[in-house]
N, C-alpha and C positions, 0 to 999 in steps of 0.2 A: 504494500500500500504506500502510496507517494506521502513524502514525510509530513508535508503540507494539510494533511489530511486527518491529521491526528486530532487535531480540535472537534471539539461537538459541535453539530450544525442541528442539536435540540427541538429549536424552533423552527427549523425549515421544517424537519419531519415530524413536526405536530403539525403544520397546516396541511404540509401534503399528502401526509401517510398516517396520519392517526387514525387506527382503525375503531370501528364503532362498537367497542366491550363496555365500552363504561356510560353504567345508569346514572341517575341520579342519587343514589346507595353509595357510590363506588369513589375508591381514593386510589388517587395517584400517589407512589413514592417514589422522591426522588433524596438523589446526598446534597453535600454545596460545591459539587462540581459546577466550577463557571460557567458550564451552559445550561446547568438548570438551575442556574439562579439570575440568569442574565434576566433584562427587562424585558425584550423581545419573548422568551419565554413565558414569563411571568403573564405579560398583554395576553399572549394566546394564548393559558390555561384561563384566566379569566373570561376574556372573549367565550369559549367554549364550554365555560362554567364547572369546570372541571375542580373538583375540592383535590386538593394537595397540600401533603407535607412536607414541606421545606429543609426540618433541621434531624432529619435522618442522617445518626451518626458513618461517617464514611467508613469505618472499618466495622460495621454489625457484620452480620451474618448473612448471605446473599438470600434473602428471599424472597426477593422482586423475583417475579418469574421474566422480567425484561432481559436481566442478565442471559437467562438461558434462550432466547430470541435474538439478543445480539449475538450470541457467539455462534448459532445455527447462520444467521446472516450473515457475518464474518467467515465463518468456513465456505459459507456457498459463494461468494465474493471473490475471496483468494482463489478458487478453484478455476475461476474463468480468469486470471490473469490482466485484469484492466490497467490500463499503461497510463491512462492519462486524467485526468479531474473526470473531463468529460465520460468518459469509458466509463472510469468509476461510476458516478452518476447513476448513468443508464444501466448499468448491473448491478448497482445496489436496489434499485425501484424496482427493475425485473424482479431480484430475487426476494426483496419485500411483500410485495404483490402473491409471489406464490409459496408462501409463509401459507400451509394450512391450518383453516381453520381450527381444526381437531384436536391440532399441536396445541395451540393457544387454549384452547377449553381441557381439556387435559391436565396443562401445567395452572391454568386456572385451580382445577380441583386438585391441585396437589397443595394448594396453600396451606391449608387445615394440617396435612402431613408434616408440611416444612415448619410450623409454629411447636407445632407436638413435637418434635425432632430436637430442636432448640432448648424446650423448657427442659426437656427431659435429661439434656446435658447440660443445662444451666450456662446456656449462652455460647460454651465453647466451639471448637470447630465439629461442622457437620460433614453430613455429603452432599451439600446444600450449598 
């Protein structure tokens, strides 16, 4: 991945790829990584009405199920070899896009597991 790239672009991919999981029940968690605490962020979780947590400590325990959707998106990404912003781009929206559904409701229903997983070991490392 070009080095350049290494920055969150957050808020692009909440207007153009947020997908439609979240009710009006539903919380977003994010840490104080610069892009999700930037204001551009910020504008579009409110625009969207989206409730979130902001001061989610950055070394908990991974149980955002985003983590495990970045990294499935990350592998499918590398796999096609994009050379340039643009390439990037267009193979990261590709493989966003065909992110299934199933996957997401799945790792959805694994929350409950990953909370019980935690408490149970009293915070330390999981497989999570």
């Amino acid at each position: 991945m070009p080095t350049n790239l290494k920055f969150c672009h957050l808020s692009r991919l909440l207007h153009e790829g947020l997908r439609d999981i979240y009710s009006s029940d539903s919380i977003l968690m994010h840490n104080g990584a610069p892009c999700h605490s930037s204001l551009s962020t910020q504008l579009c979780l409110e625009k969207k009405k989206i409730c979130y947590i902001c001061d989610w400590l950055p070394q908990s325990p991974d149980l955002n199920i985003i983590e495990n959707i970045w990294s499935l998106l990350k592998r499918n990404v590398v796999k096609r070899f994009p050379g340039t912003i643009e390439e990037f781009w267009k193979v990261a929206k590709k493989e966003w896009h065909q992110i299934e559904d199933a996957y997401i409701r799945n790792l959805y229903a694994s929350i409950s597991r990953r909370l019980d997983a935690v408490i149970k070991i009293k915070g330390s490392n999981s497989k999570y």
